[in-house]
C-alpha positions in Angstrom: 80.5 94.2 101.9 80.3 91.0 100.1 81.8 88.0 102.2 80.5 85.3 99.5 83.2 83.3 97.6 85.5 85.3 95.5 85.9 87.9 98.4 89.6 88.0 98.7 89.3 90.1 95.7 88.1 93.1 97.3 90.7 92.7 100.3 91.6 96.6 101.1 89.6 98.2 98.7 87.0 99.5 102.2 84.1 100.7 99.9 81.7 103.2 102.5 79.0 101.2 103.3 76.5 103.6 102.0 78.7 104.1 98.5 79.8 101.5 95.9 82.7 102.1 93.1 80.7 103.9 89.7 82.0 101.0 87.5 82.5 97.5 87.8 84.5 95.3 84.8 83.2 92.2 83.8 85.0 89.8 81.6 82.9 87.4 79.3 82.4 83.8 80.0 85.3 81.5 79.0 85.3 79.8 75.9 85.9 76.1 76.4 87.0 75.5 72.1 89.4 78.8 72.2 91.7 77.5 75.0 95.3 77.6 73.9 93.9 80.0 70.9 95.2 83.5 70.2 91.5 84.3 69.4 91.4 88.0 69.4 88.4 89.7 68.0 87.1 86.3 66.7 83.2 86.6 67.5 82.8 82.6 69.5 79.3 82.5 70.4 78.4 80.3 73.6 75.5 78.1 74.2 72.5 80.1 75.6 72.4 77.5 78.7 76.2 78.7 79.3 75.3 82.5 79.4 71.9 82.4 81.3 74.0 80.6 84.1 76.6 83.6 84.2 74.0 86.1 83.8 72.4 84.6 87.0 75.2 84.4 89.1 76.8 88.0 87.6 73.5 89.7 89.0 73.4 87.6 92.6 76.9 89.1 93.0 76.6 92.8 91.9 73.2 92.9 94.0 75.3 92.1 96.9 78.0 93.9 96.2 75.9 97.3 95.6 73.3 99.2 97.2 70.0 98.1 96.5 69.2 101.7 95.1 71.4 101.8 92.6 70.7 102.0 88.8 72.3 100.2 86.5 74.1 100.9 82.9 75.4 98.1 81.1 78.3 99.2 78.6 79.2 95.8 76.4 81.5 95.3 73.3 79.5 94.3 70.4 81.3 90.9 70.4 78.9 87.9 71.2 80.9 86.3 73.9 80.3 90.1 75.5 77.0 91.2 74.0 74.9 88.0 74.9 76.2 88.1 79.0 75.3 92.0 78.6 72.2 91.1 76.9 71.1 88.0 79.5 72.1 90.3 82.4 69.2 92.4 81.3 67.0 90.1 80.6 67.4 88.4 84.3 67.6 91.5 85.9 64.5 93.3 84.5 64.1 96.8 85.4 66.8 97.1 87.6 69.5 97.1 84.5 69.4 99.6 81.4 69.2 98.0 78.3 73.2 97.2 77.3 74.9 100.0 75.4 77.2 98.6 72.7 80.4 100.0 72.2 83.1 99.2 70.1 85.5 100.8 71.5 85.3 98.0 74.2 86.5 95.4 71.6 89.1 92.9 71.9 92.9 93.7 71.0 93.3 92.6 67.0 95.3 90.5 66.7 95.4 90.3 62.9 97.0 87.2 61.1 97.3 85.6 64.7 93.8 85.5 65.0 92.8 81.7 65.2 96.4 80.3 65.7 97.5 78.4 68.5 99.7 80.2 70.6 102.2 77.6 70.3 102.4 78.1 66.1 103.0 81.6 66.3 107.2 82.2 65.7 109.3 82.6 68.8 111.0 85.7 67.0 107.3 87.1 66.8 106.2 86.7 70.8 110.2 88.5 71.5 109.8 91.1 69.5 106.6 91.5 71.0 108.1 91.1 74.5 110.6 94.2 73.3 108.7 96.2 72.5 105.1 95.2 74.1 103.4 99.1 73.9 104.1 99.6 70.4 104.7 95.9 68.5 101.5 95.0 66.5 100.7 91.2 67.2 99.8 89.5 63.6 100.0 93.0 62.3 97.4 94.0 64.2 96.9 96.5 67.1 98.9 97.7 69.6 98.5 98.0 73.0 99.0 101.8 72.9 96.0 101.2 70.8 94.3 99.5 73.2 95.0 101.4 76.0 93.6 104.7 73.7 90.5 103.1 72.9 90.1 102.7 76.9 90.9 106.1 77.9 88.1 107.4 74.1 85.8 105.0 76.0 85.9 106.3 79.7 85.7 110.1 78.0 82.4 108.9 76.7 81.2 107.1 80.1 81.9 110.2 82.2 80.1 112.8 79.5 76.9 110.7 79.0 73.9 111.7 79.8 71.0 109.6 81.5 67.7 110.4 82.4 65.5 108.6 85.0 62.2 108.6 85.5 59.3 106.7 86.7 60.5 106.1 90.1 57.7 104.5 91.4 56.9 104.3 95.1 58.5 101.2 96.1 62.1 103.1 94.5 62.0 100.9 91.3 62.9 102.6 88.3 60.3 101.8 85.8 61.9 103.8 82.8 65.7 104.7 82.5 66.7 105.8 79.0 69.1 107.9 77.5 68.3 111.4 75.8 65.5 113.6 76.6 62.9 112.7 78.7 60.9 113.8 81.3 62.8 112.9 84.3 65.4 113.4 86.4 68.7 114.7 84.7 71.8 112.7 86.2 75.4 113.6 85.0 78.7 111.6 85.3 80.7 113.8 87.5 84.4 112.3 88.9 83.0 109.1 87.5 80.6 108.7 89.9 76.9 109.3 89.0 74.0 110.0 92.0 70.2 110.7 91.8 69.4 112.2 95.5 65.9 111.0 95.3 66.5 107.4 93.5 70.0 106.3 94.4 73.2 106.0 92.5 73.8 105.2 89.0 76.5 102.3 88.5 78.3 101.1 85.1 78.7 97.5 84.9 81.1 97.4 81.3 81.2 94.4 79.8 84.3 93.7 78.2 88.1 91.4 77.8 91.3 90.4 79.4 93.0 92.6 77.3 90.7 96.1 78.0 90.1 95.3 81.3 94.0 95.0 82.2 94.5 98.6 80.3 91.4 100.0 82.3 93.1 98.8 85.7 96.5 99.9 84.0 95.3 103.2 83.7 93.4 103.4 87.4 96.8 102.6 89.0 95.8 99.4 90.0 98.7 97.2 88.2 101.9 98.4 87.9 103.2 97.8 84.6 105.8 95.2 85.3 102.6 93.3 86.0 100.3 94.2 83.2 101.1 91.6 80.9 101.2 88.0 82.7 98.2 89.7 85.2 95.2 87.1 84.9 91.7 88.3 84.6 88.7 86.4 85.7 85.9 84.9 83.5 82.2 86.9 85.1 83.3 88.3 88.2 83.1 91.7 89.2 86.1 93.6 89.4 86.3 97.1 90.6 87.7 99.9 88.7 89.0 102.4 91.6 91.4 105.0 90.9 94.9 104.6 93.2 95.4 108.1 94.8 98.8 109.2 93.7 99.0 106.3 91.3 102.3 105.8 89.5 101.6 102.8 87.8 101.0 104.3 84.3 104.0 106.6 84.7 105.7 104.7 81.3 102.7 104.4 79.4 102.8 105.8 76.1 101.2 108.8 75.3 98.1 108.4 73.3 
């Protein structure tokens, strides 16, 4: 287990030591000229110096934090603040990590005519009614977080059904070639999430995503309860764990969807 900085994170979460959690969320890098924005699913790009340094330090800490046999899939949202840590991920990583899988299901919440306002502008009567009503108000006239929360669950249907071949496994265990469709190979299936070659280790999904998915992903693990969903704060680039709370009752009063 890790016991670098950020540790306290994973306080009580005892991972085996020969297992890891199949899928890790990773918020995008913060966006120094959005603070104080409602920014939505406005595409900021960063500067590549910015990114290459996340990248970097993303990969130190998921190498530590899973076993060294384990592939990798990278699941991003097409947006660039996502798409270029996904992308620069790969590139540092080299064999190790799949080529990033862009999905836009993993998009930001929309938040419509909001969208590039400062969340000071935006009418108090808007943010109550909002506060009301916070599964099924649409912010700007946007999405809701029912919405959001669906696009999640569409999203972790696909993860768990996809299929990924590996091959090339070459003597020293690195995977040379890992793509999906057919191929000559090994055929690996998500099964309970969780996704294990017996000869080449397990496969691990590293998704690549925002605050606003990421709190309906944990939302919907039973991690937060929902009288903490809204105010709970995500990280920029660090690893969070997505492991389902036996007996969970945390999404209890979600909305059907």
């Amino acid at each position: 287990m890790w016991s670098g900085p950020g540790a306290a994170r994973f306080a009580g979460c005892n991972f085996p030591a020969a297992a890891a959690p199949p899928l890790w969320l990773v918020r995008h890098p913060a966006i120094p000229q959005a603070a104080g924005l409602c920014y939505g699913r406005l595409d900021w790009t960063l500067p590549d110096a910015v990114v290459d340094s996340a990248a970097h330090a993303l990969m130190r800490d998921l190498q530590r934090l899973i076993p060294a046999a384990a592939r990798f899939r990278v699941w991003s949202s097409p947006l660039q603040r996502c798409r270029a840590l996904a992308e620069a991920l790969h590139a540092a990583a080299g064999v190790q990590f799949r080529a990033p899988i862009m999905d836009p299901l993993l998009q930001e919440m929309h938040f419509a005519a909001w969208e590039g306002l400062a969340w000071d502008a935006i009418a108090r009567s808007e943010i109550d009614a909002w506060a009301l009503d916070p599964w099924q108000f649409a912010p700007g006239g946007g999405e809701t977080a029912a919405a959001v929360l669906g696009r999640w669950r569409s999203f972790e249907q696909r993860r768990r059904s996809e299929q990924v071949w590996l091959s090339g496994i070459n003597g020293s265990g690195v995977n040379t070639s890992a793509v999906l469709g057919v191929q000559a190979g090994v055929d690996v299936m998500a099964t309970n999430g969780s996704v294990a070659d017996a000869a080449s280790g397990s496969v691990v999904d590293v998704v690549v995503t925002h605050a606003g998915v990421i709190r309906m992903a944990r939302f919907d693990a039973g991690q937060i309860p929902e009288n903490a969903l809204w105010l709970h704060s995500i990280p920029y680039v660090q690893p969070i764990p997505l492991l389902k709370v036996p007996d969970a009752t945390a999404h209890a009063t979600a909305p059907s969807v």
